[in-house]
Each structure stands twice: as structure tokens, then as C-alpha cells.
N, C-alpha and C positions, 0 to 999 in steps of 0.2 A: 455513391448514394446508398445509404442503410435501409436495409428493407425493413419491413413491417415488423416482420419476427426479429428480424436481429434489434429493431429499439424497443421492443417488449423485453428480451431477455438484455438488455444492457440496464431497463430502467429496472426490472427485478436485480439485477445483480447491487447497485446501487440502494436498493432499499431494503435487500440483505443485510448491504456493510451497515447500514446506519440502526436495523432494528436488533441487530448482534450486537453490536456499540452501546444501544440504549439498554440492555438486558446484561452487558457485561456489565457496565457500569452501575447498575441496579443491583447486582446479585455480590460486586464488591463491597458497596455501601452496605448490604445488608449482612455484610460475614459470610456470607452463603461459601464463598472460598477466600481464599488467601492470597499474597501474590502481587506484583506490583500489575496494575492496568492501566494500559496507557490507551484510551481511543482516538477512534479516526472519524468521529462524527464532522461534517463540516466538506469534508475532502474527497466524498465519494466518486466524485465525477475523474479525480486524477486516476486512482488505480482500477477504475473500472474502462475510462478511456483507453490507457497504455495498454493493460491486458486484452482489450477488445481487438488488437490488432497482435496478440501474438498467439502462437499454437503450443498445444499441448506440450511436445517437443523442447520447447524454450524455456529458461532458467530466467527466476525472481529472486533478488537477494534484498530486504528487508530492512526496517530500523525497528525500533523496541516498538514503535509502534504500529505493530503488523498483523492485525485483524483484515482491514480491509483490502492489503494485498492479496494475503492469503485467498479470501473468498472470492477475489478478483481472476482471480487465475482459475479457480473451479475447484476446492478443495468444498466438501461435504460438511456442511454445518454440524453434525451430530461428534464426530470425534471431536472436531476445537473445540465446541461443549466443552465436551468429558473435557479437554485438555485443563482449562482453565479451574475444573473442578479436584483435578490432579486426580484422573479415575483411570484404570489401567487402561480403559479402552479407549482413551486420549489417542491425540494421529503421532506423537510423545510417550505417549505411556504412562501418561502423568506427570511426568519427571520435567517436562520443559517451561510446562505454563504460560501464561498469556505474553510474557515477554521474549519464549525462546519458541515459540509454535512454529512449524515447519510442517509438509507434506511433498514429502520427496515425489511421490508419485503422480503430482502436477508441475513436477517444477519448481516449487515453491521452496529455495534451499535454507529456508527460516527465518524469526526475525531475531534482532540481534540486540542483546543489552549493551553492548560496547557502541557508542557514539562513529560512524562512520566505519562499523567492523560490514558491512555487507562490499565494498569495493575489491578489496579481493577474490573475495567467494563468486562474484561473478565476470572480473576477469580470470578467473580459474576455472569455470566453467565454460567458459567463451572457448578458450584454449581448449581443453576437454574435446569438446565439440568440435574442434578444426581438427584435431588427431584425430577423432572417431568418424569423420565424415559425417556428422547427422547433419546438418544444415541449420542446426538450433544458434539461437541470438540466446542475451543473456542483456538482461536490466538491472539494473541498481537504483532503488529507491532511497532518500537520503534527503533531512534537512536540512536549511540556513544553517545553522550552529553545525552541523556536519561539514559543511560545505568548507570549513575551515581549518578543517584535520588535515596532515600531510599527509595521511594514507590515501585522500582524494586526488592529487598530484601525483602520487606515484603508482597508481591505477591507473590514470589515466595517459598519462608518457609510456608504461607497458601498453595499456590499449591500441595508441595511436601508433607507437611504433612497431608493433608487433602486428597493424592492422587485424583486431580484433571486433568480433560483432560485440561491442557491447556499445550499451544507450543507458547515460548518466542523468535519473528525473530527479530534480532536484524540487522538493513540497516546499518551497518556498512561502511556508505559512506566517511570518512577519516576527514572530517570537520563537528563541532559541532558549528552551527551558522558562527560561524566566526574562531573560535581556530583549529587549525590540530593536526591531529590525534595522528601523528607522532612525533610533535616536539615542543608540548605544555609543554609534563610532568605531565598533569591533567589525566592521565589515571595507575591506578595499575597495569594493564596488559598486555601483547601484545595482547593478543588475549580474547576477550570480553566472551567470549563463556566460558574459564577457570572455571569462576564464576558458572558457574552452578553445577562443584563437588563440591561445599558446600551445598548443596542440594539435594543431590544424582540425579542429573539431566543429562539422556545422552544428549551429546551434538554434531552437527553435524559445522564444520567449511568451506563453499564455496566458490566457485568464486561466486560473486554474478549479475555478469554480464554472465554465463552461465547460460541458461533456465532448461539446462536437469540434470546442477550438485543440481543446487536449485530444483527442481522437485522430485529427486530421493531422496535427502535429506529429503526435506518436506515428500512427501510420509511414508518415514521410519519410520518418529516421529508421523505422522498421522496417522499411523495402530496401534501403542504401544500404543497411548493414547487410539482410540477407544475400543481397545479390552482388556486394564483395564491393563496393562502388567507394573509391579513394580508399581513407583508413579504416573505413568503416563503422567506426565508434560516432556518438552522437552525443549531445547535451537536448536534454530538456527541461527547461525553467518552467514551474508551475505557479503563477502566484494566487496564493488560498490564503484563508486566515484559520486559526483553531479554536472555533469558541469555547470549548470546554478546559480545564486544566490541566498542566503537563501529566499529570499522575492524578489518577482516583485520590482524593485526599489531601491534595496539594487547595492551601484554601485561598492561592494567586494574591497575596499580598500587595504583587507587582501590577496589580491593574481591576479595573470595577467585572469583578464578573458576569454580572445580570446585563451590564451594557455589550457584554462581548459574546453573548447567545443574541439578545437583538439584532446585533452586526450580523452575526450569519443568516437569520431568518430574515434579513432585509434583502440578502445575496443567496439564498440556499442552491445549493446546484441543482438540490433534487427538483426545485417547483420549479428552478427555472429549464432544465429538461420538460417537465410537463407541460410548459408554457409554450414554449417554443415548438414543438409538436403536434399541439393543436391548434398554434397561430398558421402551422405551413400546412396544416390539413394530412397531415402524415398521420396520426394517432386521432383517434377520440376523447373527451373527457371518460366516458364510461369504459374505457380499455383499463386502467389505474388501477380500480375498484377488486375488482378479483384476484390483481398481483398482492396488494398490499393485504388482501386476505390470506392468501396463500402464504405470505411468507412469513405470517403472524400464525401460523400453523406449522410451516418449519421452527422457528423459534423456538414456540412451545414443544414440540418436537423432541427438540435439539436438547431443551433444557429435562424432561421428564430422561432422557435418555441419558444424561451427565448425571441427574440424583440416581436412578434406578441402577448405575453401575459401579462396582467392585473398587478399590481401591488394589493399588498395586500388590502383592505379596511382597513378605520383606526378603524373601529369594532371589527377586530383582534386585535387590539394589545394588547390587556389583556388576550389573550385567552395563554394557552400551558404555562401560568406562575403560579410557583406554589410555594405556601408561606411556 
């Protein structure tokens, strides 16, 4: 059971991702920066779940679109700012932007423009971690249309045979760029997660629009891994939807927009955490009210601190490249 404080700071963490999201996505449309932006409005409950059950210590590997891991894991809203803004004092340096953001210093081993490039990066870290002895797991976030790459197969047959900690969440949000989930026919299975008995990998299947089913979920794969239990490795199936576009700018030709923000405010994870909180007497209505002030002051925050800073010197640019 989640204490008091722990579902304050789960439900702030969640309405970080989405009010970063709602100001990334504002400040692209307005030219404010440059840069491809991909949000994670819609799915905040998944990387705030999984993260909720891991420690500092432990390693996140990312897709392109990786804001809301990021902040999931505990990285400081003021540098992704700058990031996005390409300002030196980016958690990047400017240099990575909203599609390659990273913060080694949580964990966070970046997000990735290559379609299913995070499966490595965290069985390589998983590994890492069994040489070093730290006790650290390592996750990999990844969608449908990832889920199709053979670098996911060969991640995960090294996982499993190497019995490694790592735990495969797959954002199963119903569209892969542009093709759906449902009625493309590019998909072998119904359920993504299947894949993982070929691996002897247990597998957990959620809503992935509830906070507590994703939470309890992650939890169970994150105790098996740390404490060494069979191969170790895990599958988590999240099924979410994305109401906003693959990319800032992308104007979804492939489906009615206006009806695909509806869909999610008729499922939002955030209201339905608030719901269900005050339904079981855990929280109050009036506990909300202050978070959602606060973190509309980090924001603002975040964003005076991204215009207010330096641009990189052109001295860097040869630097952090390696031949």
C-alpha cells in the first residue's frame, strides 16, 4: 500500500510529464526552438508507475519519445528546458534536444531517434551492473511499431540467457507512427507481451492508463529481477493510446484528431488517479490544488531558465565527439 506522500509525489510527478509536454509542445508550434518533439501527453501513468518502483541506482533506456521518462526517474525540469532550447546549460549541452535528452546522473541513459535503439543500451547496462556489483535493474521503454525490430529478439535472448535484470515495457499505445494497431495486420500477435514465452520471460499485460495496475505490475518484475529470481528479465505490456501526433507538425492525415484528444480525456490517467483516490479515501479533493500550482511554477521556472541561458560557444562543437 502507497502512503500518502508517496501518491502526492507520484500524482505531481505525472502532472509534471504532462504540463512539460503541454509547454514543449507550445513553445515548438511557436518556433520558440527547433527540433523534432515528440510528447508523451496521454501515458503519464506508465513511466511514472515503472519508475515509482525503481531507485536511483537503476538504468532507463528510452524512445524518441522521452520527456516523460526522463522526469519519471527524477531528472530536474530546468536543464531539459535549456535542453530543448539547445542552451549550454541543457542536461546535453544543447547539443542532444528533445529527441536525444539523457541525464546520466539519474539513470536516465537517453532517449533515442533510432526506432527500438534503447534495447541494448539497457541490456549493456544490466551487464555493467552484474560486473560492478551494484544491484541496479535496467528498463527499456519501447513501442508497438518498436516491438517489431529484431534488435528486440536479440535483446532479449541475451537477457534471458545471460539472466540479466532487465524489464522490457512495451507503451503499447495502438499506433506505430502512423499505421494502427488493430487493423494494419503488421502485427503477429494480439497481445505484444506473448512474445516474451519464447524467452522464458514472465510477462505482465495492463491498462496502461491506470497508475496502480502499471505500478503493481512493474513492482512484481522489479523485485524478480533484483533479487536474481529465474532469468530474471521481464515483459511489460502497457496498453495506452496517444492522442496528440507522432511529431509536433505531423497534421495525422491517418485518423480525425479532435476525436483522438476526446478518447483520451474520456480515459485520462491523470483524473482517473485523482478519482480513484478520493473514491478509496486515500487523498482529498483539495490535496491536487497546490500540486498543480506548484508545478505550473516549476514550468514557468524551467522555461525563464531555458530563454535566460547562453547558447553553447562554438569551442564546443568538437567536444563529446568521438571518432
Amino acid at each position: 500500500m502507497l502512503t500518502r506522500d508517496e501518491l502526492l509525489r507520484h500524482y505531481e510527478t505525472m502532472v509534471k510529464i504532462r504540463k512539460f509536454d503541454l509547454e514543449a509542445k507550445r513553445g515548438r508550434e511557436a518556433g520558440d526552438f527547433l527540433g523534432n518533439v515528440h510528447i508523451y501527453v496521454g501515458e503519464e501513468a506508465i513511466a511514472t508507475g515503472v519508475c515509482a518502483c525503481l531507485e536511483r541506482k537503476d538504468y532507463i533506456a528510452s524512445t524518441h519519445r522521452g520527456h516523460g521518462h526522463t522526469i519519471a526517474k527524477g531528472a530536474d525540469l530546468k536543464p531539459m528546458m535549456a535542453e530543448l532550447y539547445g542552451k549550454a546549460t541543457g542536461c546535453c549541452g544543447g547539443k542532444g534536444g528533445s529527441q536525444h535528452i539523457a541525464d546520466f546522473s539519474v539513470g536516465m541513459l537517453g532517449a533515442n531517434g533510432i526506432v527500438g535503439g534503447g534495447y541494448g543500451l539497457a541490456v549493456g547496462a544490466a551487464l555493467a551492473a552484474r560486473y560492478q556489483k551494484t544491484g541496479a535493474i535496467a528498463v527499456v521503454f519501447f513501442g508497438d511499431g518498436a516491438a517489431n525490430r529484431g534488435t528486440f529478439h536479440e535483446a532479449a535472448n541475451m537477457a534471458a540467457a545471460w539472466r540479466l535484470p532487465v524489464i522490457f515495457v512495451c507503451e503499447n499505445n495502438g499506433i506505430a507512427c502512423s499505421v494502427d494497431f488493430a487493423t494494419s495486420g503488421q502485427q503477429s500477435v494480439e497481445n505484444l507481451a506473448d512474445r516474451a514465452a519464447g524467452y522464458h520471460m514472465p510477462s505482465e499485460i495492463v491498462d496502461g492508463n491506470d497508475f496502480f495496475a502499471v505500478y503493481e505490475a512493474a513492482n512484481k518484475l522489479v523485485k524478480r529481477a533484483r533479487e536474481g529470481e529465474g532469468n530474471c528479465c521481464g515483459f511489460l505490456e502497457c496498453k495506452t493510446f496517444r492522442p496528440g501526433p507522432h511529431i509536433i507538425g505531423d497534421q495525422q492525415p491517418y485518423r480525425d484528431a479532435a476525436k483522438a484528444w476526446q478518447h483520451m480525456f474520456e480515459d485520462d490517467c491523470i483524473a482517473r488517479f485523482r478519482e480513484r483516490c478520493v473514491a478509496e479515501g486515500w487523498l482529498d479533493e483539495s490535496d491536487f490544488a497546490p500540486i498543480d500550482a506548484r508545478v505550473d511554477e516549476m514550468i514557468a521556472e524551467a522555461v525563464r531558465f531555458a530563454r535566460e541561458s547562453p547558447y553553447p560557444d562554438a569551442s564546443k562543437l568538437y567536444e563529446d565527439i568521438y571518432d
